[in-house]
C-alpha positions in Angstrom: -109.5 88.6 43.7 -110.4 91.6 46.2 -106.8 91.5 47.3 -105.6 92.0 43.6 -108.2 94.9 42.9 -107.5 96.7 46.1 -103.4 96.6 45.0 -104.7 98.1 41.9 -106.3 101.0 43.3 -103.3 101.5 45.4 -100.9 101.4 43.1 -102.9 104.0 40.8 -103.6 106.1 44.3 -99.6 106.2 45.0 -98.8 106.8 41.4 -101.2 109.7 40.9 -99.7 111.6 44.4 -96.4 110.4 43.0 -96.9 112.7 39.8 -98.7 115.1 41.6 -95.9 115.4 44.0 -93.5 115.7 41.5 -95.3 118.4 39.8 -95.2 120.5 43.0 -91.6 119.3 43.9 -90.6 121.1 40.5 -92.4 124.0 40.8 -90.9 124.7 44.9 -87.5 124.6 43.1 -88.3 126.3 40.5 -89.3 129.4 43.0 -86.2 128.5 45.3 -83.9 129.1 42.1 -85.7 132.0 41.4 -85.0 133.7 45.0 -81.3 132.4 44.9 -80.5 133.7 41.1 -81.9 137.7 42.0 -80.7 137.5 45.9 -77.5 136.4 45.2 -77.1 138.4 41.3 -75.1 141.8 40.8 -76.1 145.0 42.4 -76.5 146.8 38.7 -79.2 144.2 37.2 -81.8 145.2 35.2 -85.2 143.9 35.0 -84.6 142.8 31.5 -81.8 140.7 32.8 -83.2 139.0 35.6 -86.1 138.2 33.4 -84.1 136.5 31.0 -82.4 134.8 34.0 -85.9 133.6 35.0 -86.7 132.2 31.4 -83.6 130.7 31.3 -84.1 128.6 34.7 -87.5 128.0 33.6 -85.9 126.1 30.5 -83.1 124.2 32.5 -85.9 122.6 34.6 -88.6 122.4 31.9 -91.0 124.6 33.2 -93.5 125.6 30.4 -93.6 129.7 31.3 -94.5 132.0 28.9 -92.4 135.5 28.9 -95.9 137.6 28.2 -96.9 135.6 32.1 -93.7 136.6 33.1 -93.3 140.3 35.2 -90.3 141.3 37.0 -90.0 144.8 38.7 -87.0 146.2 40.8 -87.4 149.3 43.0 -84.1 149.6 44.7 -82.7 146.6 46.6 -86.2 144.6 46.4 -87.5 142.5 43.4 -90.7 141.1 43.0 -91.0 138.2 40.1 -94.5 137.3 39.1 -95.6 134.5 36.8 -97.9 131.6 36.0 -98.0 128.5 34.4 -99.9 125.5 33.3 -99.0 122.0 33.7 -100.5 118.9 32.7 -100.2 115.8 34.8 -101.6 112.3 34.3 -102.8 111.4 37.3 -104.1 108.5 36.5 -103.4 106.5 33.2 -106.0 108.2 30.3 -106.8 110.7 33.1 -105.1 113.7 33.0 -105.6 117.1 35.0 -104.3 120.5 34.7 -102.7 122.2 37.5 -102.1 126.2 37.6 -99.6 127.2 39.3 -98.5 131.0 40.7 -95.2 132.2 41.5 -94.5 134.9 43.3 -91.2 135.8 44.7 -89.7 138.7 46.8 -86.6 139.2 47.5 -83.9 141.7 49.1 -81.0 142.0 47.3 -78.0 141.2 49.2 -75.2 143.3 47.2 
């Protein structure tokens, strides 16, 4: 019996980091695509266009970002994008917890 009980906590222990891991495993890539998009984007972007890019990676992978959170200024070659969101994650069945997370990316434009 304390065999099966310690395989329960286990499995709720590894399931939790599991959906906590892939919480942060989302939100790494969601910054990485970020950086690529404006590094790699045309020399004559605006702001307005880059933050539409943004929203519209933020769609693709589900991330729930608000454009109002949202800030993206250019001064020359560098870009700074700032935003937050919320996420939700159950890290434990009937147990959920909400994780802020804060991205900021800077990036020299190549072109």
């Amino acid at each position: 019996m304390k065999t099966i009980i310690k395989l329960v906590i286990a499995a709720l222990v590894i399931n939790g980091c599991y959906r906590v891991g892939m919480a942060y495993w989302e939100y790494y890539e969601f910054e990485d695509a970020i950086e690529k998009a404006i590094q790699f984007s045309k020399p004559a972007v605006t702001p307005e266009q880059l933050t539409s890019e943004v929203m519209e990676l933020a769609q693709i992978r589900g991330i729930p970002i608000d454009e109002s959170s949202l800030s993206v200024t250019r001064a020359h070659r560098q870009v700074v994008v700032d935003a937050s969101y919320e996420r939700t994650v159950d890290v434990a069945p009937k147990l959920p917890r909400k994780f802020d997370f804060a991205v900021h990316v800077s990036v020299l434009m190549v072109n």
